[in-house]
Each structure stands twice: as C-alpha cells, then as structure tokens.
Backbone as numpy.savetxt, mean C-alpha at the origin, in Angstrom:
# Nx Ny Nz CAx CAy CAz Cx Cy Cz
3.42 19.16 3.71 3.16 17.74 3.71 3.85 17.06 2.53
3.79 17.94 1.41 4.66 17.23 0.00 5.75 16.69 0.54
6.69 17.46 1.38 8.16 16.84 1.69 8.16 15.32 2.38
7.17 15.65 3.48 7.18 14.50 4.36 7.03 13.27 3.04
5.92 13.37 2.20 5.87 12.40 1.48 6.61 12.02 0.44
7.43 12.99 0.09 8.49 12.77 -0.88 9.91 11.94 0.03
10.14 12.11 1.16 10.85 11.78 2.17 10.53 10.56 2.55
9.27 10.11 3.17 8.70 8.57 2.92 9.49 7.62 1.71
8.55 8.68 0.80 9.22 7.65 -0.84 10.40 7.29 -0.85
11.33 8.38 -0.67 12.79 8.28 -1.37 13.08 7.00 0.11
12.80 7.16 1.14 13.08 6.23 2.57 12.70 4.85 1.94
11.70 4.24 1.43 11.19 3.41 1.41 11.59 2.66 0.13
11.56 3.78 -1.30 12.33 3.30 -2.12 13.82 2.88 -1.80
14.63 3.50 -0.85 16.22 2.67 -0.19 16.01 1.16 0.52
14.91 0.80 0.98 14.87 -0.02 1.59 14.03 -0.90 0.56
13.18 -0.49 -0.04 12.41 -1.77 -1.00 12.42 -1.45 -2.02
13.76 -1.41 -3.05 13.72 -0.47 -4.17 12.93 -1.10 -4.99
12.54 -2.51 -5.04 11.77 -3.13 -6.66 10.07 -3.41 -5.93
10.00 -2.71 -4.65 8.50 -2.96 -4.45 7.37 -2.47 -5.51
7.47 -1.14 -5.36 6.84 -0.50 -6.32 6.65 -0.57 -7.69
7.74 -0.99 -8.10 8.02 -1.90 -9.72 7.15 -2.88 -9.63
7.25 -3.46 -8.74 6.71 -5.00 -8.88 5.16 -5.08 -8.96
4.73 -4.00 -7.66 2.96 -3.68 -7.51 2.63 -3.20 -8.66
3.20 -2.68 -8.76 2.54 -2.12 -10.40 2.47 -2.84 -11.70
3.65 -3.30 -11.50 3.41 -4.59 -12.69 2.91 -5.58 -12.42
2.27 -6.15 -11.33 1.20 -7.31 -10.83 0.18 -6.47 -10.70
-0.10 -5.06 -11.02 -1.50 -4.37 -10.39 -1.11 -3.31 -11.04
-1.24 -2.70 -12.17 -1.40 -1.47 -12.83 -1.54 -0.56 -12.70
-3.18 -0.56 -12.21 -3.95 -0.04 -12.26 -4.51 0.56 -10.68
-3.62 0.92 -10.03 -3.64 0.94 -8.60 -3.79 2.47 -8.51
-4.12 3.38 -7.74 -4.34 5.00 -7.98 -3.07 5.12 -6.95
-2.33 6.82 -6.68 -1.22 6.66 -6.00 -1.49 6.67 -4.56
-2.59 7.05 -3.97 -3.41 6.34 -2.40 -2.76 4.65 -2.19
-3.25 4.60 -3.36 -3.48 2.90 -3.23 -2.23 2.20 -3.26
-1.43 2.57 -4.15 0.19 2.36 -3.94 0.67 3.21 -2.37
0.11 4.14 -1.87 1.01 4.28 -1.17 0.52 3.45 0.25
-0.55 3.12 0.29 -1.31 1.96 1.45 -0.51 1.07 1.44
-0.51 0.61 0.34 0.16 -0.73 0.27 1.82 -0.42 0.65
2.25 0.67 0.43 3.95 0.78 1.24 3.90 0.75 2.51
2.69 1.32 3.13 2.67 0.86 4.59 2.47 -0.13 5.00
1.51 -1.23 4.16 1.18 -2.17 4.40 2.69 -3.21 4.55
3.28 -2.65 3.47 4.58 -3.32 3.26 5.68 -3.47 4.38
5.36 -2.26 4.91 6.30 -1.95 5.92 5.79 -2.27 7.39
4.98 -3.07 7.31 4.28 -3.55 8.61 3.19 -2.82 9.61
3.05 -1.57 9.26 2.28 -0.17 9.84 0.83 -1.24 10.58
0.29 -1.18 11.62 -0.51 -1.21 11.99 -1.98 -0.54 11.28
-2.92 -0.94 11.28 -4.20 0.34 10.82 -4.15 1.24 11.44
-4.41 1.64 12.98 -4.16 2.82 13.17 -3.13 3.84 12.86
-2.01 3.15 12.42 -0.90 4.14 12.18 -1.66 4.53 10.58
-2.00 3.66 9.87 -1.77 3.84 8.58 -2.62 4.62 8.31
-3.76 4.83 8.89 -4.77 5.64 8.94 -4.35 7.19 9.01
-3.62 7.27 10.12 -2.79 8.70 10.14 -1.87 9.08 9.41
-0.91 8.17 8.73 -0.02 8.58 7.57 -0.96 8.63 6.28
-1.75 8.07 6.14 -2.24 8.20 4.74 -3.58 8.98 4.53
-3.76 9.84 6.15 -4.60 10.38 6.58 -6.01 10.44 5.85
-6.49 9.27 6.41 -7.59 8.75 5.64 -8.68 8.10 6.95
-9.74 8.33 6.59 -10.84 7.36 7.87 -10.50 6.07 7.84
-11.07 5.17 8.72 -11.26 4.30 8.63 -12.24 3.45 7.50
-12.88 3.81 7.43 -14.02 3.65 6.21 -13.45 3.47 4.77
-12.67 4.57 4.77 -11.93 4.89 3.22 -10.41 3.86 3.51
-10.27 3.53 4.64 -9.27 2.64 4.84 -9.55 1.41 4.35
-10.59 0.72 4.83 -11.02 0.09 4.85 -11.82 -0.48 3.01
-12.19 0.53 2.52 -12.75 0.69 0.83 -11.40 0.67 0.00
-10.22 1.35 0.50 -9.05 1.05 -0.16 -8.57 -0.14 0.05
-8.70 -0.91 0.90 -8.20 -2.31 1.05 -8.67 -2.81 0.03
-10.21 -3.06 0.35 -10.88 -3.86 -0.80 -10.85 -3.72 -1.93
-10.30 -2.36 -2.74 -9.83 -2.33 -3.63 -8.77 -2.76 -4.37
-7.86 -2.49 -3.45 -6.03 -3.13 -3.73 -6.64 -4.72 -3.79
-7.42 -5.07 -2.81 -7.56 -6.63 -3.31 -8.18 -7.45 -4.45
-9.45 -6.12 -5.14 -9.95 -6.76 -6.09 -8.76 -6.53 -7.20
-7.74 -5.30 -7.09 -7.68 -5.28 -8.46 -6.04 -6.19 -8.57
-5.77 -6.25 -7.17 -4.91 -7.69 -7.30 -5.27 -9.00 -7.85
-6.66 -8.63 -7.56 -7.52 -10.62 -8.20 -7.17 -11.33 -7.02
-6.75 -11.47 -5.94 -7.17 -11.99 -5.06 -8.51 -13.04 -4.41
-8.34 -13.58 -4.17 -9.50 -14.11 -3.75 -9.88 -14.25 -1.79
-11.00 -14.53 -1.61 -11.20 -14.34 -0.37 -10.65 -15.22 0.71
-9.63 -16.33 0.20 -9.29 -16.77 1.38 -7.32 -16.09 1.50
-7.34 -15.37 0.27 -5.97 -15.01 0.32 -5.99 -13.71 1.06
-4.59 -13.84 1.76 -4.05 -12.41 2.86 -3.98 -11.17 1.96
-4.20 -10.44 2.32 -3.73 -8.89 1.41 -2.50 -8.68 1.71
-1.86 -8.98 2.88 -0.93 -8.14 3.91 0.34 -9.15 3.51
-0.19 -10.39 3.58 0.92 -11.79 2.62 1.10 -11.71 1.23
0.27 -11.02 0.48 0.77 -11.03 -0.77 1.66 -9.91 -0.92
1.10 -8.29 -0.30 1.88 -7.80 -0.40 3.15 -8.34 0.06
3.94 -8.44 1.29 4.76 -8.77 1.35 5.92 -9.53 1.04
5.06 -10.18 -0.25 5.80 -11.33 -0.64 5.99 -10.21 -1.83
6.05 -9.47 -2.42 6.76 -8.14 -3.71 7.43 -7.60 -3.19
C-alpha cells in the first residue's frame, strides 16, 4: 500500500505542486490523514470514493472533515470543498 500512496503523492504533487505548501501554511497543524483528505477533496473525489482511498468509515470521514474545518477556522456558512479548492 506504501507505493500506491507514494504514487498518489508524487501524481498529485505534478498536477498541484503548491497545494500542499499552501494547506499547510494556512493550516499547520493538519495530521497526514488530514492532508491527504483534503488532496482528494482537491481533486474532486466523491465521498464514497474517498472513503476507499483513504480507507476510512464514514464516521471517521466524516470527524475528519470537521476537523480540517475547525482547524482551517472556517466558519459554518463557509464550503470546505471551496476553500479547499481555491489553494
């Protein structure tokens, strides 16, 4: 599984090389789950897909969202899925 995910990265870093720079420096403090949600998120992934790549429940899908959003500072009428995208 390491490869697949090292293979993701290096894929995703070619296509969004300053994403990850950027989340991190608007969000620090993000664990590497949580950065890597948000690359799917980035990349348009549906929940069900993302669920299976980041092979995680729904539940914990769902608890990682709300996380990436608090520690973005977000507030509740802002998109998660629009901010990411806009890094």
């Amino acid at each position: 599984m390491e490869n697949n995910n090292t293979l993701f990265e290096d894929r995703f870093a070619s296509i969004y090389p300053k994403f990850v720079k950027n989340l991190l420096k608007k969000t620090p403090d993000l664990s590497p789950k949580e950065v890597k949600i948000s690359m799917l998120i980035k990349m348009n992934y549906k929940n069900s897909d993302v669920l299976q790549l980041a092979e995680v429940s729904k539940s914990t899908l769902d608890n990682m969202r709300c996380s990436i959003r608090r520690k973005m500072k977000l507030k509740r009428n802002e998109n998660l899925v629009l901010e990411i995208l806009k890094l």
